[in-house]
C-alpha positions as CSV (number, residue, x, y, z in Angstrom):
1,X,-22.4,-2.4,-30.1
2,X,-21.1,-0.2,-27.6
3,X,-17.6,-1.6,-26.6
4,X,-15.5,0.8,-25.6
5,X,-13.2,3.7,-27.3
6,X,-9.6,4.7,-26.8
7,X,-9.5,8.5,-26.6
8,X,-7.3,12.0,-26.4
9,X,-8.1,14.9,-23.9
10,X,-7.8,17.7,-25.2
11,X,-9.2,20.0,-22.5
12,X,-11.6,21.9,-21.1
13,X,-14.7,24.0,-21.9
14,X,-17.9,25.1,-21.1
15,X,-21.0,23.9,-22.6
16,X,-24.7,26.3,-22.6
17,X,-27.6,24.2,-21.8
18,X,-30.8,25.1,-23.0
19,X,-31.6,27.6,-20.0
20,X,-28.5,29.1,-20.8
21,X,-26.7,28.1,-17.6
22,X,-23.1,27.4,-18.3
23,X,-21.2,23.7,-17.9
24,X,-17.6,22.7,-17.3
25,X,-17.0,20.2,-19.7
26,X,-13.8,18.5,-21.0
27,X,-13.8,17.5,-24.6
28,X,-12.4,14.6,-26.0
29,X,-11.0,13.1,-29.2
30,X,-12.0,9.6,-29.4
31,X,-10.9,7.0,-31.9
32,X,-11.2,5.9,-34.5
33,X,-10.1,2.9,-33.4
34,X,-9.2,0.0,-35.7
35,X,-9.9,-3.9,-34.6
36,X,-6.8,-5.2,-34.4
37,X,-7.7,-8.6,-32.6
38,X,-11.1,-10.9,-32.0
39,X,-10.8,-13.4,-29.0
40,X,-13.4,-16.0,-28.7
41,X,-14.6,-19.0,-26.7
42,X,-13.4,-21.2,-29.4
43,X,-9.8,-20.5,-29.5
44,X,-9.0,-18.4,-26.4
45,X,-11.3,-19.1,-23.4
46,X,-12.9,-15.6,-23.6
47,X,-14.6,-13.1,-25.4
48,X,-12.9,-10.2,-26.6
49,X,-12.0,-7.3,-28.7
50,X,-8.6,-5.1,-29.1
51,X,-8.4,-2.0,-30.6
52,X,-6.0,0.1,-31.6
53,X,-5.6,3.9,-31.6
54,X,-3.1,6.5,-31.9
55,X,-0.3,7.0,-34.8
56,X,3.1,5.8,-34.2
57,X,6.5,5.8,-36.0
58,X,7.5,2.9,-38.1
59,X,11.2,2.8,-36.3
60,X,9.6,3.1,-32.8
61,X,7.8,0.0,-33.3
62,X,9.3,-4.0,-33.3
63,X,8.7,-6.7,-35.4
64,X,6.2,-9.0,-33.6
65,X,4.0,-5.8,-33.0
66,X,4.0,-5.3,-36.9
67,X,3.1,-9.0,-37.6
68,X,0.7,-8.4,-35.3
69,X,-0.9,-5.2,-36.4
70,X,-0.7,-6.3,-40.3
71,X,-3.9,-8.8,-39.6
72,X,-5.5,-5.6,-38.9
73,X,-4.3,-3.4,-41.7
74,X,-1.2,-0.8,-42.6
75,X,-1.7,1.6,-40.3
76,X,0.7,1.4,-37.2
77,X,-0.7,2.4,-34.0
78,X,0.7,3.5,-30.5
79,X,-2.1,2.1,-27.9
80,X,-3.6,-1.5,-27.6
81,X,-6.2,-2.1,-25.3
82,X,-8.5,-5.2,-24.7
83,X,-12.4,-4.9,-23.6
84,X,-14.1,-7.8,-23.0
85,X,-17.6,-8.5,-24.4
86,X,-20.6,-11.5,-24.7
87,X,-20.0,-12.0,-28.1
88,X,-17.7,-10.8,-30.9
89,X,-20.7,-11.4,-33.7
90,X,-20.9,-8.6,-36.0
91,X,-17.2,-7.7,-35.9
92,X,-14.8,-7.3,-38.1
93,X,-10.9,-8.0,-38.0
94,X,-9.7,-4.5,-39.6
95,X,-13.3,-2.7,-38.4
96,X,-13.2,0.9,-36.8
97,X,-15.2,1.9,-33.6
98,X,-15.9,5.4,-34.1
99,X,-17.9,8.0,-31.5
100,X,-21.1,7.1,-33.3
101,X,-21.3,3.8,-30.8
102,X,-22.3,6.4,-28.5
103,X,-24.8,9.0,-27.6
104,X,-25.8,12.3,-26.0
105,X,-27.2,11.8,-22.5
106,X,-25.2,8.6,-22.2
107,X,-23.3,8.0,-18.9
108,X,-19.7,6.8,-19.1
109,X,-16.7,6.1,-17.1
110,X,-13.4,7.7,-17.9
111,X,-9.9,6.1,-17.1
112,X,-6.6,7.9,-17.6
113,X,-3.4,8.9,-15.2
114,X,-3.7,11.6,-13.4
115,X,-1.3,14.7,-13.7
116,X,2.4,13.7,-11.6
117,X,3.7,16.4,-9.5
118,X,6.9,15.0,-8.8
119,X,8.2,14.6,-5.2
120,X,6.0,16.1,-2.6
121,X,6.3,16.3,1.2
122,X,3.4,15.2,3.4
123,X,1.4,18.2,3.5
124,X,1.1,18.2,-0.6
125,X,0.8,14.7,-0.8
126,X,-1.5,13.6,2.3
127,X,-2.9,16.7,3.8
128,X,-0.8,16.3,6.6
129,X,-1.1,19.7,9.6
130,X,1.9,22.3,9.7
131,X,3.7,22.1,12.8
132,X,3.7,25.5,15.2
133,X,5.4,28.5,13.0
134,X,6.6,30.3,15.5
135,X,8.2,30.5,19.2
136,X,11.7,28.7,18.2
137,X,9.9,25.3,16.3
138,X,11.7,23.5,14.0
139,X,9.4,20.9,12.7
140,X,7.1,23.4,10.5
141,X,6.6,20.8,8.0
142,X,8.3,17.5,9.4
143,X,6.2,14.2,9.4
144,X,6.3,13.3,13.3
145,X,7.0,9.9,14.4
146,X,6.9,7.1,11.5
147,X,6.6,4.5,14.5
148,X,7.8,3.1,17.8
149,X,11.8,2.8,18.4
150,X,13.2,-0.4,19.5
151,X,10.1,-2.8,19.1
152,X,9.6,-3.1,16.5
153,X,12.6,-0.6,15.3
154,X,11.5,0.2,11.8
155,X,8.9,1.7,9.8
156,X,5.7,-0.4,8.5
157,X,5.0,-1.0,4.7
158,X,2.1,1.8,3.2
159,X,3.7,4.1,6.1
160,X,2.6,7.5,4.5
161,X,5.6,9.5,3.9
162,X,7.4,11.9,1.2
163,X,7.4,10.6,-2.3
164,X,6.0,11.1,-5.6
165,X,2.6,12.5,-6.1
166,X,0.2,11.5,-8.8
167,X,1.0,9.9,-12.2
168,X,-1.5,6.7,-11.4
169,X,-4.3,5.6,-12.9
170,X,-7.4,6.5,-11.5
171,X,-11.4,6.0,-12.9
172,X,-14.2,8.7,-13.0
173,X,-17.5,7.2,-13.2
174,X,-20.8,7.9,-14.8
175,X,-19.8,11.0,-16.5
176,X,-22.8,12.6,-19.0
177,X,-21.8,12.3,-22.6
178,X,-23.4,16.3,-23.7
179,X,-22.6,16.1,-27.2
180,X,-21.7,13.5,-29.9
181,X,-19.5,14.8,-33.0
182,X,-18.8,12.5,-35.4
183,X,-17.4,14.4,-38.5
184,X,-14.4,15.8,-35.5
185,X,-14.4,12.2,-33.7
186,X,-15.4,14.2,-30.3
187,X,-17.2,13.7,-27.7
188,X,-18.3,16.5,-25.0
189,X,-18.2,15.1,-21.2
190,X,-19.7,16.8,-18.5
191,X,-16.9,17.6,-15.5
192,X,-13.2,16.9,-15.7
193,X,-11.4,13.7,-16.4
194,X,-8.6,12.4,-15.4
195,X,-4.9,13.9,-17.0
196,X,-3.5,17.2,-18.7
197,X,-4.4,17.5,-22.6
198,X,-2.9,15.4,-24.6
199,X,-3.0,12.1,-22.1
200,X,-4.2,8.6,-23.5
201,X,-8.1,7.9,-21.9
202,X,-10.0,4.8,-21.6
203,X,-14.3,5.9,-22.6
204,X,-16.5,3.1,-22.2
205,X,-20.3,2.8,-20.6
206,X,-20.7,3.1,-17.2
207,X,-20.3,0.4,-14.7
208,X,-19.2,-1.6,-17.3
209,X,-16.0,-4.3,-15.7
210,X,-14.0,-6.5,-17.3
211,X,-11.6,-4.0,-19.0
212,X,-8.0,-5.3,-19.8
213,X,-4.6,-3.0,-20.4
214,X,-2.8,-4.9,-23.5
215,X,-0.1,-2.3,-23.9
């Protein structure tokens, strides 16, 4: 069954087809990932499964987190997430979803949080034009009106304006799985993803909805 997998960038690559023609790809450390709940119909409403991924410190975590993780097993993890699915037959409380649930030629989408770059003026941040650069102007890089004086005498919510840039989750879709390796828990995905190595992704099969953040 093909859920889902909680995964690690760890950058990118390229990747020689057959013709010899060379890929960008980004390659990605996926799971294992442990079963660390099983929702049902029954006793929830729903249909789910939450996994768990990514090593974590025994101080940095409370004590309702390690009730909850010891249904599971030992291990402490950093990341929950929730995926909903039609039925949890077949799956086990304690279970691992490895890179093996998926397979070369496979389209996926890719969630993470893009790279932040801090505060950035309106050029960096929206594309706006550079004022004139020469003959005496002093609005090189200024933003222009925000909006009409005294009616209604302020600026409108979602007013695009100076602030900080990037750090938000963002979704690239139908992304071609090239290579499968289990014995390294990797998977090779043709293009770029979202995040600098080392950020937390979110690999699951394309146009698949119903996704839920648990952590």
């Amino acid at each position: 069954m093909s859920i889902g997998i909680l995964g690690k960038k760890l950058g990118m690559s390229q990747f020689f087809d057959d013709e010899g023609r060379s890929i960008p790809v980004t390659l990605i450390e996926a799971g294992p990932c442990r079963i660390t709940q099983l929702k049902s119909t029954s006793t929830d409403g729903y249909n789910a499964v939450q996994l768990g991924f990514g090593e974590i410190r025994d101080k940095l975590v409370n004590q309702p987190a390690k009730g909850h993780l010891a249904r599971s097993g030992d291990e402490l993890l950093r990341h929950l997430k929730e995926y909903r699915v039609d039925s949890v037959d077949g799956l086990e409380l304690g279970g691992s979803i490895t890179v093996s649930a998926f397979a070369a030629g496979q389209k996926v989408d890719v969630s993470g949080d893009t790279m932040g770059r801090g505060f950035a003026g309106y050029q960096k941040r929206h594309g706006f034009s550079r004022g004139p650069m020469t003959h005496g102007s002093k609005n090189h890089r200024e933003p222009g009106s925000t909006g009409a004086g005294t009616t209604p005498g302020r600026v409108y919510p979602g007013k695009r304006m100076a602030g900080r840039y990037g750090g938000k989750q963002t979704t690239t879709r139908a992304l071609t799985i090239l290579k499968v390796d289990v014995e390294r828990n990797l998977l090779v995905v043709k293009g770029s993803v979202p995040g600098k190595p080392g950020a937390l992704l979110d690999i699951r099969p394309a146009n698949r909805v119903g996704a839920k953040s648990a952590s």
